[in-house]
C-alpha positions, 0 to 999 in steps of 0.5 A: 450191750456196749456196757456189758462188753465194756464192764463184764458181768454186770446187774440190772442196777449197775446197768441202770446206773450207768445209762442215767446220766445219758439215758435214764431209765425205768428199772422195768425197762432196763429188766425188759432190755436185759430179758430180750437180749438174753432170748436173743443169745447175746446175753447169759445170766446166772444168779447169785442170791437173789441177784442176777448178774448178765454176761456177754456171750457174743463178741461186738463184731459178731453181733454187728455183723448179725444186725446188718444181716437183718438189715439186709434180709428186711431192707434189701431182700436179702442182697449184700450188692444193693446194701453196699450199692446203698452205702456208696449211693448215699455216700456212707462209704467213700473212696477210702473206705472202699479202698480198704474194703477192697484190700481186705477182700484181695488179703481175705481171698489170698488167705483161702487159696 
């Protein structure tokens, strides 16, 4: 997905390309990738000749904000409290970031009055 974010519309090649340096992969498994994505509506194609060319339909933040969803149905029985209560637990938020979560919860209630 980041490639496609970062690069627009792009081919199976050009994503295989691209990942071959960090992370080469087989043209099928990149295709595979490509067809999940695309059942999971995070990503379109249209077809050009015999060439299909992916698109990004969701933006990173919605997309991110769907798989911590999952996260929390399936590790957490759905509860966003024992979530953040894990984060802080295991010290993946701190004072800081707590801090500015907490801010952006007062701005965001402020904004629905």
């Amino acid at each position: 997905m980041r490639l496609i974010w970062e690069h627009g519309p792009c081919t199976a090649d050009d994503v295989r390309e691209r990942l071959a340096s960090t992370r080469p992969l087989k043209d099928s498994t990149v295709r595979t990738i490509l067809r999940r994505l695309i059942e999971k509506r995070y990503v379109i194609h249209s077809v050009t000749g015999r060439t299909y060319l992916y698109a990004a339909v969701i933006q990173p933040e919605k997309a991110a904000a769907q798989a911590v969803r999952r996260i929390i149905d399936r590790f957490c029985g759905g509860s966003v409290e024992q979530f953040v209560v894990g984060l802080v637990d295991s010290e993946v938020l701190g004072d800081k970031e707590l801090k500015a979560i907490a801010a952006k919860i007062a701005q965001a209630k402020g904004g629905r009055k």
